[in-house]
C-alpha positions in Angstrom: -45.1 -8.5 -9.0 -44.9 -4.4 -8.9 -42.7 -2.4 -11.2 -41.4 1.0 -11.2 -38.6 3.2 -13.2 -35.8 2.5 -11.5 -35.3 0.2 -8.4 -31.9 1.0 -6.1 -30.5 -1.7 -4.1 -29.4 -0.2 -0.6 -30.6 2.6 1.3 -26.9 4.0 2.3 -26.0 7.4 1.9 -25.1 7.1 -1.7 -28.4 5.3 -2.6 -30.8 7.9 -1.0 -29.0 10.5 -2.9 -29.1 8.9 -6.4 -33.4 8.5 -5.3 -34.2 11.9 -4.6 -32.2 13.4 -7.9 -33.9 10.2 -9.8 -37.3 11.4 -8.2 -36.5 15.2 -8.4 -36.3 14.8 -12.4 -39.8 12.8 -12.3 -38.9 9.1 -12.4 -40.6 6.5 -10.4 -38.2 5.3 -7.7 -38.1 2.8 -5.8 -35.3 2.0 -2.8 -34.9 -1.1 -1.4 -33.2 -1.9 1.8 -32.1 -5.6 3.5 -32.1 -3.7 7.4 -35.1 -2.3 9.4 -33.9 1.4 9.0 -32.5 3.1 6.4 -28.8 4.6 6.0 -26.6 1.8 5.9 -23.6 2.6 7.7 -24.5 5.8 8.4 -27.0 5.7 11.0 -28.0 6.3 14.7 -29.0 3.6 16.8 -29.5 3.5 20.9 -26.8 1.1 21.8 -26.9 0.7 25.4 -30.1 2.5 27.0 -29.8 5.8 27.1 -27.0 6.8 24.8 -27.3 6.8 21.1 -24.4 7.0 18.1 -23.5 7.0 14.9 -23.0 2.8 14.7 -20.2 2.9 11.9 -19.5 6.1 9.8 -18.9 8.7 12.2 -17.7 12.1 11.4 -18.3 14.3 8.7 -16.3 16.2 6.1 -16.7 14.9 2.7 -20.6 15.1 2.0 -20.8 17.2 -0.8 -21.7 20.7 -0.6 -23.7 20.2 -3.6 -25.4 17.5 -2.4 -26.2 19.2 0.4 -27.6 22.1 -1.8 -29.3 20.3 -4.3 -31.8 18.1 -1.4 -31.8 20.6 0.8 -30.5 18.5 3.7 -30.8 21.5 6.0 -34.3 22.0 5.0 -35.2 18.3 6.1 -33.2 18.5 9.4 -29.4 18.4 8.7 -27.5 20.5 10.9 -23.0 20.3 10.7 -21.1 21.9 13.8 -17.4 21.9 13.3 -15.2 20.5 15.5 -13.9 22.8 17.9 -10.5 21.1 17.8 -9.2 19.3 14.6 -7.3 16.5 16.0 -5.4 16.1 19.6 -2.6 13.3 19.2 -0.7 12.2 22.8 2.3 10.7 23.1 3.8 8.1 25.7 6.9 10.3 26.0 4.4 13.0 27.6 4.0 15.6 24.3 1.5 15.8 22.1 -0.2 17.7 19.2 -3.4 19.7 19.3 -4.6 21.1 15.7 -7.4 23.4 14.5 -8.2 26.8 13.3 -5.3 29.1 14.9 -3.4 27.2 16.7 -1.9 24.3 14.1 1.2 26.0 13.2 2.1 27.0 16.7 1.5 23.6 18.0 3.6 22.2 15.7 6.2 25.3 16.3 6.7 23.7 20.2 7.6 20.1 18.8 9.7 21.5 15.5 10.6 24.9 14.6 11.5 22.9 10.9 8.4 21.2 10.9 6.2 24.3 11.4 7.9 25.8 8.2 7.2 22.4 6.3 4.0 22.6 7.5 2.7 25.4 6.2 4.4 24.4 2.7 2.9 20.7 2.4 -0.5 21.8 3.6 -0.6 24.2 0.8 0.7 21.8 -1.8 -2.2 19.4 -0.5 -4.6 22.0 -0.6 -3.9 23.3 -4.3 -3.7 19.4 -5.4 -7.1 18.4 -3.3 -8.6 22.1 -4.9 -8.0 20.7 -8.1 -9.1 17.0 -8.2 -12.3 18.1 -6.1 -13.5 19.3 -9.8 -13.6 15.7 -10.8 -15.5 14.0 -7.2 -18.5 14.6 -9.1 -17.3 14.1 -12.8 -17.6 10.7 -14.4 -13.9 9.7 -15.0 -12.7 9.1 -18.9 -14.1 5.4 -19.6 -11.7 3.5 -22.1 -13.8 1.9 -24.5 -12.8 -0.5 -27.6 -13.5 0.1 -30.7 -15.1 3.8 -32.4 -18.6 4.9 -32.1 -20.5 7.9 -30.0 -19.6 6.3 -27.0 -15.9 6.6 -28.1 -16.1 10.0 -28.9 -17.8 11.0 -25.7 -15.1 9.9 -23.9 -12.2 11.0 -25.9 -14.5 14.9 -25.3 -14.6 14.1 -21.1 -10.1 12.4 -21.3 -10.1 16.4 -22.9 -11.9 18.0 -20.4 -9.9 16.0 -17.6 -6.5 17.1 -19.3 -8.0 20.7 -19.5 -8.4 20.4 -15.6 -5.2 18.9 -14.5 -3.2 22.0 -16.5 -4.9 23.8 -13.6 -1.7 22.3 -11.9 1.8 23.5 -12.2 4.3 20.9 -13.5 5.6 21.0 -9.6 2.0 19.9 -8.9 1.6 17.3 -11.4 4.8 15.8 -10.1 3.6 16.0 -6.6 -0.1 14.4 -7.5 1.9 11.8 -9.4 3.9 11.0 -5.7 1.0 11.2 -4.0 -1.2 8.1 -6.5 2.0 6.1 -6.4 4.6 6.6 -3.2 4.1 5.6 0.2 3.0 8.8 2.6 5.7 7.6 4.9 8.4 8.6 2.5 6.8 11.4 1.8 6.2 12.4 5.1 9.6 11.6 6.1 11.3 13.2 3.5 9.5 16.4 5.1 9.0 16.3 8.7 11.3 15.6 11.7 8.9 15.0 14.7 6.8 11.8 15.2 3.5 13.2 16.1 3.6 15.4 13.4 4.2 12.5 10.9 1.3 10.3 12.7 -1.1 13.3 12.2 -0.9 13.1 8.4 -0.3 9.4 8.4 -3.2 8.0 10.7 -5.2 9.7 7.0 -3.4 7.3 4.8 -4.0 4.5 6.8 -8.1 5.2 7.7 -9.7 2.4 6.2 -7.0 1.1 4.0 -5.5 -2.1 5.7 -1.8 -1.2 4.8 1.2 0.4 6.5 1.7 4.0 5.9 5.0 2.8 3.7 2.8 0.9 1.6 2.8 2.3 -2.0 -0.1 4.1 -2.6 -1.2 5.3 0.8 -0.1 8.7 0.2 -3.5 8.6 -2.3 -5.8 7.8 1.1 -3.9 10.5 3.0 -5.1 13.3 0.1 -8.3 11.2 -0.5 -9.6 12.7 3.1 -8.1 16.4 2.4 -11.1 16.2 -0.2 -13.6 17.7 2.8 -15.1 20.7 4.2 -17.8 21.7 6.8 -20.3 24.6 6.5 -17.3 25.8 3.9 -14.3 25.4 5.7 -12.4 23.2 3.8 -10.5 20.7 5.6 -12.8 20.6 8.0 -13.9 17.7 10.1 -17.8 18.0 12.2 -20.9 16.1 13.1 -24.1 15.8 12.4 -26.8 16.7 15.1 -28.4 13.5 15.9 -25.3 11.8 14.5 -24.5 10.0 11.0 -28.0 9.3 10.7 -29.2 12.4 10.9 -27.7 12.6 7.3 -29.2 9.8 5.4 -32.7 10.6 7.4 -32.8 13.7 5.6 -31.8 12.2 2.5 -34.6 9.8 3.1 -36.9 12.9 4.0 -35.6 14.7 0.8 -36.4 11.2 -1.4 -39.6 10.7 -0.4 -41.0 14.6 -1.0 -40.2 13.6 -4.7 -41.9 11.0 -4.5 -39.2 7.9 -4.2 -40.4 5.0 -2.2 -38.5 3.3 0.5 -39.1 -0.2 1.8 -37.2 -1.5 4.5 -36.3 -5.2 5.3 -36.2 -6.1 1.9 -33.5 -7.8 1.1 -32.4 -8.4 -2.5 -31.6 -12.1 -3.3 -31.0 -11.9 -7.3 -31.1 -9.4 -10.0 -33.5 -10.5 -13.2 -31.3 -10.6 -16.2 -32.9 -11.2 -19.4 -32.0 -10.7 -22.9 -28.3 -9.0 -21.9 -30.5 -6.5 -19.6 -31.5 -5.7 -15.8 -34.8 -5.4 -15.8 -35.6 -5.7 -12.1 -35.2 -7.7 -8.5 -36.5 -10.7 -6.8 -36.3 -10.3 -3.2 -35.2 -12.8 -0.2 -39.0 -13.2 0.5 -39.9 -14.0 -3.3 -41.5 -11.0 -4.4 -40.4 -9.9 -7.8 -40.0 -5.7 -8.8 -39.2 -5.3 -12.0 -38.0 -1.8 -13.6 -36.5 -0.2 -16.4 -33.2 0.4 -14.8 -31.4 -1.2 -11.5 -28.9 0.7 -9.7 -26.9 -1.1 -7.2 -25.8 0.7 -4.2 -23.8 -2.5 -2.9 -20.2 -3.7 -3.0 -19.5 -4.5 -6.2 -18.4 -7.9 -5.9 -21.1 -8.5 -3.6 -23.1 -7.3 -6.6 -21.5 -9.6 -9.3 -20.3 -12.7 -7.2 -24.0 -12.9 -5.0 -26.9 -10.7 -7.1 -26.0 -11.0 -10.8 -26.5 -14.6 -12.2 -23.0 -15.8 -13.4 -24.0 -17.3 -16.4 -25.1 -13.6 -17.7 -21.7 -12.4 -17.1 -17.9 -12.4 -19.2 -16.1 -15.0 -17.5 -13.0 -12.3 -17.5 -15.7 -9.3 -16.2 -16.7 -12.1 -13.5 -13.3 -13.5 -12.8 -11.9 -9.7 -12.1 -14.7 -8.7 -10.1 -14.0 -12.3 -7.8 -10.7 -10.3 -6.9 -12.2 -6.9 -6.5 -9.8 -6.1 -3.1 -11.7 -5.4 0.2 -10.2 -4.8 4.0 -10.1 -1.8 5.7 -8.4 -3.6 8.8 -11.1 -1.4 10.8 -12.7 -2.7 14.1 -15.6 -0.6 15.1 -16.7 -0.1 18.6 -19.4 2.5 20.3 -18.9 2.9 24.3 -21.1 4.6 26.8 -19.5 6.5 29.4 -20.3 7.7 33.1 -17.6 10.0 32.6 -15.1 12.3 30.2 -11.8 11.1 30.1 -8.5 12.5 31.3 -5.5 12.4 29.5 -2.3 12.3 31.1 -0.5 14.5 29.3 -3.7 17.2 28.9 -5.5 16.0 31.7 -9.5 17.7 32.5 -12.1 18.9 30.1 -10.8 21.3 27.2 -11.5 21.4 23.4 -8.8 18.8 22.8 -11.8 16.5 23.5 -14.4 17.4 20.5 -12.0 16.5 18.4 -10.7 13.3 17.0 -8.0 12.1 19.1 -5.6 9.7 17.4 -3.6 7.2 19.7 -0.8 6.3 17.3 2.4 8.2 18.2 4.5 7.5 15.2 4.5 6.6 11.7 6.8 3.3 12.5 4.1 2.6 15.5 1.6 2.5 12.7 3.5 0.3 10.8 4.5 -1.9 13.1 0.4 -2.3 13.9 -0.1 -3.3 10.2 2.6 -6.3 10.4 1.6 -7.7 13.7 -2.1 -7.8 12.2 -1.1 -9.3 9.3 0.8 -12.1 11.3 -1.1 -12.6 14.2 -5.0 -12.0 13.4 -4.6 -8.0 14.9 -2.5 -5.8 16.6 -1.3 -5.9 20.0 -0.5 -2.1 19.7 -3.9 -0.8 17.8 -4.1 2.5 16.3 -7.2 4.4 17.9 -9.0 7.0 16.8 -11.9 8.6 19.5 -14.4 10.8 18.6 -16.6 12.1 21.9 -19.7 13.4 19.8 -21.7 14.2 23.3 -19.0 17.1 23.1 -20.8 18.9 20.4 -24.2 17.4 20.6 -26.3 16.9 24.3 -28.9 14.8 21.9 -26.9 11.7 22.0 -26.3 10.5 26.1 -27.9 11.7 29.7 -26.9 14.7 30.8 -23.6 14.1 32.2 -22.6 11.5 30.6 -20.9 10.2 27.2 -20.4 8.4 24.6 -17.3 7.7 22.4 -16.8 6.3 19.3 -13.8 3.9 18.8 -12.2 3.7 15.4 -9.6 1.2 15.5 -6.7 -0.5 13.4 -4.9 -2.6 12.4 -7.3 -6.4 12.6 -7.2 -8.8 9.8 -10.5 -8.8 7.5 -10.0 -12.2 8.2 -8.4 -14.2 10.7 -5.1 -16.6 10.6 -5.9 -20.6 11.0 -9.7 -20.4 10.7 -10.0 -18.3 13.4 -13.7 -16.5 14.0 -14.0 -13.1 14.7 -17.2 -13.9 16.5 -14.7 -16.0 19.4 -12.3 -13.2 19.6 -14.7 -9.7 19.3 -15.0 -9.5 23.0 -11.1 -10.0 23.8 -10.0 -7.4 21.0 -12.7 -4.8 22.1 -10.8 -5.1 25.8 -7.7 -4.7 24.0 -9.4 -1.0 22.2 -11.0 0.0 25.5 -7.1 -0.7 27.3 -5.6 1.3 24.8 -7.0 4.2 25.4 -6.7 3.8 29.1 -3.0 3.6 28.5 -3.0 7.3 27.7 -6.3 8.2 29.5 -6.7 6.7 32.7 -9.4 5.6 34.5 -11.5 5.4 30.9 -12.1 1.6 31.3 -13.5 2.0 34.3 -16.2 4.7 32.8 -17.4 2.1 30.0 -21.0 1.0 31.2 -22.1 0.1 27.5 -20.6 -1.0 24.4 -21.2 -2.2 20.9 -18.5 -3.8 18.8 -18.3 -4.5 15.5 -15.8 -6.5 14.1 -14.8 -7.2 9.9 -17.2 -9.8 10.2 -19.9 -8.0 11.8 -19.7 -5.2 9.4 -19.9 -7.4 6.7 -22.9 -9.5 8.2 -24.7 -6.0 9.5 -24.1 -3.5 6.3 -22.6 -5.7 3.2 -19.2 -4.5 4.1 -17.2 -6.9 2.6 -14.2 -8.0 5.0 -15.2 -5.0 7.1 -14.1 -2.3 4.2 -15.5 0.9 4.6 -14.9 2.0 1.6 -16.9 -1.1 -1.2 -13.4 -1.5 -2.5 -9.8 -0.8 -1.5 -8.8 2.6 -2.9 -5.6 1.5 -4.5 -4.6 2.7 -8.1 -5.8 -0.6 -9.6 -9.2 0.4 -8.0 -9.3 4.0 -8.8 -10.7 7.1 -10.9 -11.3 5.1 -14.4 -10.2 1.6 -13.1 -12.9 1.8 -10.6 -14.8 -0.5 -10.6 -13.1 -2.0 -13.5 -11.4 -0.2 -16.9 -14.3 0.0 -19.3 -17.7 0.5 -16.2 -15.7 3.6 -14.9 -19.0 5.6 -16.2 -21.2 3.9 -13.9 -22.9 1.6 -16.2 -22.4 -2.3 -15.6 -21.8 -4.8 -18.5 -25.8 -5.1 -18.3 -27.9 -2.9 -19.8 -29.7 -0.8 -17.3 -27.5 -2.2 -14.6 -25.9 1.4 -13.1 -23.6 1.5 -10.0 -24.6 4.1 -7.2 -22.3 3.2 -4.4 -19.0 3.8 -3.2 -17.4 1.0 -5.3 -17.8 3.3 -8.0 -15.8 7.1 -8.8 -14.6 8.8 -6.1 -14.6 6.1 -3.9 -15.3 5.8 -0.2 -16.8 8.1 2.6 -19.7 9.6 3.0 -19.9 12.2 0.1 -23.4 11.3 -1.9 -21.0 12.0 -5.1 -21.4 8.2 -5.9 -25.3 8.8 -6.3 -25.4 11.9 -7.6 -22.9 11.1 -10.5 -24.8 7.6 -11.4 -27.9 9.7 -11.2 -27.0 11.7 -13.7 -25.8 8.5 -16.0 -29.1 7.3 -15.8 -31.2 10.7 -16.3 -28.9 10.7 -19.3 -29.4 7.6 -20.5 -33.6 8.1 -20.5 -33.2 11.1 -22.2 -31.2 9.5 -25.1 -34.0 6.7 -24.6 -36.9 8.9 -25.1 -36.1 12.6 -26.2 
């Protein structure tokens, strides 16, 4: 038996950030992680010999700039380079949409003289609305609390500071943010826009990781959810990370251990010790026991409460809600090594249009009908697909000459119809991605000499992703701000004393921002300095 200050369960993104700010501030940390590198879903693994890539999480825009600052991530290796294209969408009909710095609004201008003046006004509205709520990514939510005490009045101090900031808004604004929690962004979108591809670029956002349609009320949240980002400043933004995803968490890791945080890999957590109404440590899956003064759990949170925590130690109603905590991103993952770039038909040949992330999904009612025929039929027939080509921007990660793409691609069920198994079916869907995008670029099947696939299932078994979600939790307004992960543990405490949450199941939510861990970082440091100052 060891013990330490704090133990974190995961070495993700999010629980490498809450270990070096723990460590920075001169607690004893230690990280524990079930796989035999660190990062989670964001890392860089050789998949086919030769070529290396990001193996889930894949691009970057929302890691914090202050998270960034604070470890000094570019001091331990990080190094962002933007995309030199934002996003190229083709279309069957033979158009298609290339955006970026200085040449969005003329793009659009070709496919809709009325779109390119509703452009420029909804990405403004966006922009003053993300401006805004990115004051409160790393801000504990107001926690409703019963009762009257400290607590209480701590919380009715942060609900005032959150009002303070939301008067930043116009009443326009306010009436737009409340659209955007509750509508769908395909009435929104089409209230707006006339032409498809222009629709589709703003609606692939609301349906990235959300297993919905883009008329599904509360999309319109996960379409501003990703305007959140910037890269090297630029907000809005999208890049990668030299050496891919990775590269990120290894300098997180890097940062963590110069403060002294430990990190043991393949160490699997089987059951958090409870005793007396309190965490007080871990019992891995080989036995060993770690105990510690607090636990933070960098883990699904139902994965945490329905596997970790003992029931017994739990409120049947806390326990009950966190058995329905809703997961599925609808996301099938797949890495491919190429022998060659691919040509699209309607930009055919080498250009810009290929660093960026090209979105096979023509139309808003394409996305849609994706979502339904997953939903009856196990996945889609006509998958939304997302490629990244991050040997574009970064010679580091396949022989010179070659590739390698990464393959983001919706609509699959998190589970499958009539007790299907993912595991028979991987290979036949992944031939399904790979024909997609030979549809619009082709000759591309012919280039794969290597891939990896991850389905729900394997993202699940691989990473704790629960049903495949990205995200630790479906980012619906039942599962947001102060509801997440539950009204009452929005402040990253658990219902255990000195039981924190780190991960993405807690405020903001999803992607790779750190925010998470820096935010449940700071709940702790505050809680030891209550404890002993």
């Amino acid at each position: 038996m060891t013990g330490t200050d704090v133990v974190i369960i995961g070495a993700g993104h999010n629980g490498l950030t809450c270990a070096a700010y723990l460590a920075k501030a001169g607690l004893r940390v230690k990280v524990l992680e079930r796989r035999k590198v660190v990062g989670g879903a964001a890392a860089t693994e050789e998949f086919h010999p030769g070529f290396r890539n990001s193996v889930a999480a894949y691009t970057v825009s929302l890691l914090n700039p202050k998270v960034i600052r604070d470890l000094k991530l570019a001091e331990h290796g990080l190094r962002i380079v933007e995309r030199r294209a934002q996003n190229f969408l083709p279309s069957p009909d033979g158009s298609s949409l290339l955006t970026g710095e200085g040449r969005t609004l003329e793009a659009v201008r070709k496919l809709s003289e009325h779109d390119a003046k509703a452009f420029e006004i909804f990405s403004r509205e966006l922009e003053a609305i993300a401006d805004v709520l990115r004051q409160f990514v790393l801000r504990a939510p107001p926690n409703l609390l019963e009762g009257f005490g400290a607590a209480a009045i701590r919380e009715a101090v942060n609900a005032l500071g959150t009002a303070n900031i939301l008067r930043k808004l116009s009443l326009e604004q306010q009436r737009s943010l409340l659209d955007l929690f509750t509508r769908s962004a395909g009435e929104m979108l089409d209230e707006r826009f006339d032409n498809d591809l222009v629709k589709a670029l703003f609606g692939f956002d609301a349906i990235v990781g959300n297993y919905a349609s883009p008329y599904s009320a509360g999309s319109a949240y996960v379409m501003l959810h990703h305007a959140f980002g910037e890269v090297n400043g630029k907000k809005g933004v999208w890049g990668h990370a030299i050496g891919g995803m990775g590269a990120i968490t290894q300098a997180m890791a890097a940062a963590s251990r110069a403060h002294g945080a430990e990190i043991e890999t393949e160490a699997g957590v089987r059951e958090v010790i409870v005793e007396n109404d309190r965490a007080v440590g871990v019992v891995l899956d080989n036995g060993k026991t770690i105990r510690a003064r607090y636990v933070a759990s960098n883990v699904n949170p139902k994965l945490l409460y329905t596997r970790l925590v003992p029931a017994e130690t739990l409120a049947p109603e806390f326990l009950a809600r966190m058995q329905h905590w809703r997961n599925g991103s609808g996301t099938f993952r797949m890495n491919v090594a190429l022998s060659a770039l691919p040509s699209f038909t309607v930009l055919p040949g080498k250009g810009d249009h290929l660093t960026s992330g090209i979105i096979m999904a023509p139309s808003l009612s394409y996305m849609d009908r994706a979502w339904l025929d997953a939903r009856s039929f196990g996945w889609s027939r006509e998958p939304v697909v997302e490629m990244l080509i991050p040997s574009m921007l970064d010679d580091t990660l396949a022989p010179s000459g070659q590739h390698v793409a990464s393959l983001f691609c919706q609509h699959v069920a998190p589970e499958l119809p009539d007790g299907k198994s993912w595991d028979d079916h991987r290979e036949e869907v992944a031939d399904l991605m790979i024909a997609t995008v030979d549809r619009h670029a082709p000759g591309f099947a012919a280039s794969v000499i290597g891939r990896q696939i991850l389905s729900p299932l394997d993202l699940e078994r691989q990473f704790g992703l629960l049903g495949g979600d990205i995200f630790h939790g479906a980012l619906t307004l039942n599962q947001l701000f102060s509801a997440r992960p539950m009204l009452g543990y929005a402040d990253y405490r658990g219902p255990l004393k000195g039981l924190y949450h780190c991960g993405s199941g807690a405020h903001p939510g999803g992607g790779v921002t750190g925010a998470p861990g820096h935010n449940a970082a700071r709940a702790i440091l505050r809680d030891e300095r209550a404890l002993f100052g």
